[in-house]
C-alpha positions in Angstrom: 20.9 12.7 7.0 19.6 11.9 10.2 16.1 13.9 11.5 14.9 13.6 15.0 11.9 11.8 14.7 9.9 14.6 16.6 10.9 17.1 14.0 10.0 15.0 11.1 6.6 14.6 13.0 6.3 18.0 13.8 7.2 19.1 10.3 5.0 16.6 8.7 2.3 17.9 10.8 2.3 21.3 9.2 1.8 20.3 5.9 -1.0 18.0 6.7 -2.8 21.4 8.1 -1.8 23.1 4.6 -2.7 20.1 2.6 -5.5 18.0 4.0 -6.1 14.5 2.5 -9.7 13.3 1.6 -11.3 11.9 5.2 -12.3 8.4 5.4 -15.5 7.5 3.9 -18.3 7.3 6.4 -18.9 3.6 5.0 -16.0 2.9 6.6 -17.0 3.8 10.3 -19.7 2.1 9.2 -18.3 -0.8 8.7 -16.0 -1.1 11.5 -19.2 -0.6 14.0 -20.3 -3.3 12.5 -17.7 -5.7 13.0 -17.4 -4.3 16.8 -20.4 -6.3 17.2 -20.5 -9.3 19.5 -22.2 -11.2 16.5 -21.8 -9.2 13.1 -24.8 -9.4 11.0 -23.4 -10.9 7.2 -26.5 -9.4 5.8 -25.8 -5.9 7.3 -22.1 -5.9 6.3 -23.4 -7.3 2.6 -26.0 -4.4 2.5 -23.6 -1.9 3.1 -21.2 -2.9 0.6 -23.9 -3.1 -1.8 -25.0 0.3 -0.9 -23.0 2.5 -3.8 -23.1 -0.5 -7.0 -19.8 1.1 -8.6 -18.1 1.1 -5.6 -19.2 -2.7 -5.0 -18.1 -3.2 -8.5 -14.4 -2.3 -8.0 -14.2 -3.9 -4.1 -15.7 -7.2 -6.3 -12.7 -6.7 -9.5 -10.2 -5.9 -6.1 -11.3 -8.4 -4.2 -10.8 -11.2 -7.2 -7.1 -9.7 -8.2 -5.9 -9.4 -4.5 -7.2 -13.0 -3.8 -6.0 -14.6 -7.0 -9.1 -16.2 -7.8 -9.3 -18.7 -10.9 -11.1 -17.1 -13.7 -14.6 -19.8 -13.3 -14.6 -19.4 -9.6 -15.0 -15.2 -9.0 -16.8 -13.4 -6.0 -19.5 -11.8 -8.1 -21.7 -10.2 -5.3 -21.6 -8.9 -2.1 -23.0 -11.8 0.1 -20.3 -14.3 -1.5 -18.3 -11.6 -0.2 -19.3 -12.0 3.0 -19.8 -15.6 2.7 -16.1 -16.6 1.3 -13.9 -13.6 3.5 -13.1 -12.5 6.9 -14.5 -9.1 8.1 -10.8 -8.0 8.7 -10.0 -8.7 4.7 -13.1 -7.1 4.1 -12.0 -3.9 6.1 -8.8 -4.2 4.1 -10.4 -3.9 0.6 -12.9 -2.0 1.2 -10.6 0.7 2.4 -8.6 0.2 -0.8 -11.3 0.3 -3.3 -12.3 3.6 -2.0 -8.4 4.9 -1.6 -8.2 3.5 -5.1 -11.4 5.5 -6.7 -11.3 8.8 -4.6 -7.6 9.9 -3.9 -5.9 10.4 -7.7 -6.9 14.1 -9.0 -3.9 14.4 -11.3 -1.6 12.6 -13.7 0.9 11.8 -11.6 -1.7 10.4 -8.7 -2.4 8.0 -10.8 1.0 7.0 -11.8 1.8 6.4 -8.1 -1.8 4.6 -7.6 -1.0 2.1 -10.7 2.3 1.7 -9.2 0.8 1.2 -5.3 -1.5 -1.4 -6.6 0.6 -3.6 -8.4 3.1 -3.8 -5.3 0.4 -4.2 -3.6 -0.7 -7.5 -5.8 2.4 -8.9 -5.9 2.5 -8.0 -1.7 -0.8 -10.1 -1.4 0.7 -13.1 -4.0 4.3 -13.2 -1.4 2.7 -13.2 1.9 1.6 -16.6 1.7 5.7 -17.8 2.7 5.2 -14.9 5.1 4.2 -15.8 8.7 2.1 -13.8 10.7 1.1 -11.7 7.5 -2.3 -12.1 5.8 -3.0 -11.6 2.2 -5.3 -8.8 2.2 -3.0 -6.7 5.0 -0.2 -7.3 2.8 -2.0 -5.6 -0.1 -3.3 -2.7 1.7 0.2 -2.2 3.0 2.0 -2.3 0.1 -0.6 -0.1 -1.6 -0.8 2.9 1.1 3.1 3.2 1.0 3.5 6.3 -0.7 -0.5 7.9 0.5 2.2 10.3 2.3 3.6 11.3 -1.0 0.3 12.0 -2.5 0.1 14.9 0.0 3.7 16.0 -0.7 2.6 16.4 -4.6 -0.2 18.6 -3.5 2.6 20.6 -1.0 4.7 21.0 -3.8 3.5 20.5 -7.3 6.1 21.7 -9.2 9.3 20.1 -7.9 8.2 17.0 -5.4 7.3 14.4 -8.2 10.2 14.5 -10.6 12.9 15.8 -7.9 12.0 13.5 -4.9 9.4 10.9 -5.6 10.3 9.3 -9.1 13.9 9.2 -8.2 12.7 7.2 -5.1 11.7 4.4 -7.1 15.3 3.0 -8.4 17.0 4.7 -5.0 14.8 4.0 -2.2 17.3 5.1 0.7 19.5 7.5 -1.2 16.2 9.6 -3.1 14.3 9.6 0.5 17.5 11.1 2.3 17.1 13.5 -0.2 13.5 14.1 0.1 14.0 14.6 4.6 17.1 16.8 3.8 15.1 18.8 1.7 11.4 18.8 3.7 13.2 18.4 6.8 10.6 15.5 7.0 9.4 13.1 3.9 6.2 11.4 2.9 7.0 8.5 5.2 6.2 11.2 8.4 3.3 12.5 6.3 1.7 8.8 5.6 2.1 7.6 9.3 0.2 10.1 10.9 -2.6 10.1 8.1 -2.9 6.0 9.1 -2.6 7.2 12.9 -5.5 10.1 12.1 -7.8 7.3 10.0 -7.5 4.6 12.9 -6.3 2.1 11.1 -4.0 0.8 13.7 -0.6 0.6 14.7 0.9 -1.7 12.6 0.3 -0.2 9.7 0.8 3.5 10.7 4.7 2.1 11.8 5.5 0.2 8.1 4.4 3.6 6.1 6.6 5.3 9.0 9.6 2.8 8.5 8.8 1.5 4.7 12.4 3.1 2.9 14.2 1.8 5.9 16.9 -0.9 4.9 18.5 -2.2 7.9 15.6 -5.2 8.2 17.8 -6.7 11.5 17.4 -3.1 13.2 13.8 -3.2 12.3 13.1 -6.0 13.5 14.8 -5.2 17.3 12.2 -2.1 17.1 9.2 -4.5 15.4 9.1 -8.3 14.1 6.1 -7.5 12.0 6.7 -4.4 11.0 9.8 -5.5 9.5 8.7 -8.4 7.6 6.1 -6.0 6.0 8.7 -4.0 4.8 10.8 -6.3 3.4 7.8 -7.1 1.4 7.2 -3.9 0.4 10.9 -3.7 -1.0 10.6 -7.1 -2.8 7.2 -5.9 -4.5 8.8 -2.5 -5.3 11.8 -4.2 -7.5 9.2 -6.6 -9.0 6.7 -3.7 -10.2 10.0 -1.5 -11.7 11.7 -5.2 -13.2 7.9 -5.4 -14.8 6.6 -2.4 -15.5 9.7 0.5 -15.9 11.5 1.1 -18.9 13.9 2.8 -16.6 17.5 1.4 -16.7 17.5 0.1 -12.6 20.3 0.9 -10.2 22.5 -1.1 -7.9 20.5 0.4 -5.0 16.9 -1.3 -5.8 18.9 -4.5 -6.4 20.1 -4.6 -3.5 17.0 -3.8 -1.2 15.8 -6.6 -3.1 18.1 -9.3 -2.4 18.5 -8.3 1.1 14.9 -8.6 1.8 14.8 -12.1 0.1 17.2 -12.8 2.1 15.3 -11.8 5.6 12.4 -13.1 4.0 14.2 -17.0 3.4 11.7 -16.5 0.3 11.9 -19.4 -1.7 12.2 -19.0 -6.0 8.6 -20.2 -6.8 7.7 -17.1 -4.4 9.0 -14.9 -6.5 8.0 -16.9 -9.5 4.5 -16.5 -7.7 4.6 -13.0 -7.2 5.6 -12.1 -11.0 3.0 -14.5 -12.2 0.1 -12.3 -10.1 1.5 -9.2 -12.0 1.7 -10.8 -15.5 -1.9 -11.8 -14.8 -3.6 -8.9 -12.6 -1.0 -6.1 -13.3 -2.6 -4.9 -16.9 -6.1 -4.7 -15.4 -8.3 -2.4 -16.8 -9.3 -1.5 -13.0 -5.6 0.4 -12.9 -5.2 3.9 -13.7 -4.4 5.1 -16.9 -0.4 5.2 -16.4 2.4 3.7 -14.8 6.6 4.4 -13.6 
């Protein structure tokens, strides 16, 4: 069905007021006043990650997965950190590990988590034949897709997961028409205006927005970028369910996949690339305890 984008807004609205989400982390703030600075401080910003040691432990395992980084040459503290990585990629997976740690209060959450951050790896791994795209804003892409739907199990415990979201991971487009026709808005709404509320820009509040649509050409007349993220996200989606389901996969997925390799002009050893990252990163004991 087709829902005015006002309504879906407006609807989404509501049950954000009935279901409030976890607020960003003041560490956070934190850390974006510090790279507002006309000449960041690199012990600052590797004081404040250091501030909460399990926290700093999980951005370090993050940080080493999303990266890719060869087993005898790891970031093991937080001034290497800062040393080795851009204050934007540090923004990036910071915001992740905390996402990661604080937002799954159920079974399911972290089903969809494990499932968010493998995407997200193999996100990160496919972004390098991406232009435009960098590694770490691929990853936290890919793994606040479905942030939205972690409100909507909240909304509706009993029927949203196993009605509207699981379905959504073998039929993308069909499941989430069923999800709006149902909600009269979907977890797409719901996880744009939570990025939108959070500051974290544009960009990314427009891919959670857009991130089941499948017409990449008509996204990309509305947004260049915004479409290429996507596309990622459906590539990384079919290579997490090919990997990691023991679900029998429909024509639907399939085909979001190949159109978006398509878009993409992704070359094989891309995807070779991509699957390689999840063989390697995608049983980490940094995951949650289950997986689609």
């Amino acid at each position: 069905m087709h829902l005015p984008m006002k309504a879906g807004i407006e609807n989404a609205t509501r049950i954000l007021k009935q279901t409030p989400m976890t607020a960003v982390p003041p560490e956070i703030y934190e850390l974006e006043s510090l790279m507002q600075q006309e000449a960041p401080n690199a012990h600052d910003v590797a004081d404040l990650l250091a501030r909460n040691p399990e926290i700093l432990g999980e951005f370090l395992s993050l940080t080493n997965r999303v990266l890719n980084r060869p087993e005898d040459d790891l970031i093991l503290n937080a001034m290497a950190a800062v040393n080795l990585l851009g204050l934007d990629e540090i923004h990036h997976l910071f915001l992740s590990t905390y996402l990661q740690k604080h937002l799954p209060v159920s079974l399911a959450d972290r089903k969809l988590i494990a499932h968010d951050l493998r995407a997200g790896l193999a996100a990160a791994e496919l972004s390098y034949w991406v232009g435009g795209i960098g590694r770490t804003q691929a990853y936290l892409y890919a793994f606040m897709q479905n942030i939205g739907a972690l409100v909507m199990l909240r909304h509706d415990p009993e029927a949203y997961g196993e009605r509207f979201l699981n379905p959504q991971m073998n039929q993308p487009v069909s499941a989430h028409q069923s999800e709006i026709a149902h909600y009269q808005t979907a977890h797409t709404f719901v996880g744009s205006i939570i990025a939108r509320r959070w500051h974290l820009g544009d960009a990314l509040s427009k891919t959670l927005l857009f991130h089941h649509q499948p017409d990449l050409i008509e996204l990309e007349d509305y947004n260049p970028s915004v479409a290429k993220m996507v596309a990622l996200i459906h590539i990384a989606n079919y290579l997490v369910f090919q990997h990691f389901s023991d679900h029998f996969m429909v024509r639907e997925l399939e085909k979001l996949y190949e159109e978006a390799v398509h878009y993409l002009a992704l070359p094989d050893n891309a995807i070779s690339a991509a699957e390689a990252a999840l063989e390697k990163w995608g049983h980490s004991g940094h995951l949650p305890d289950a997986a689609h």
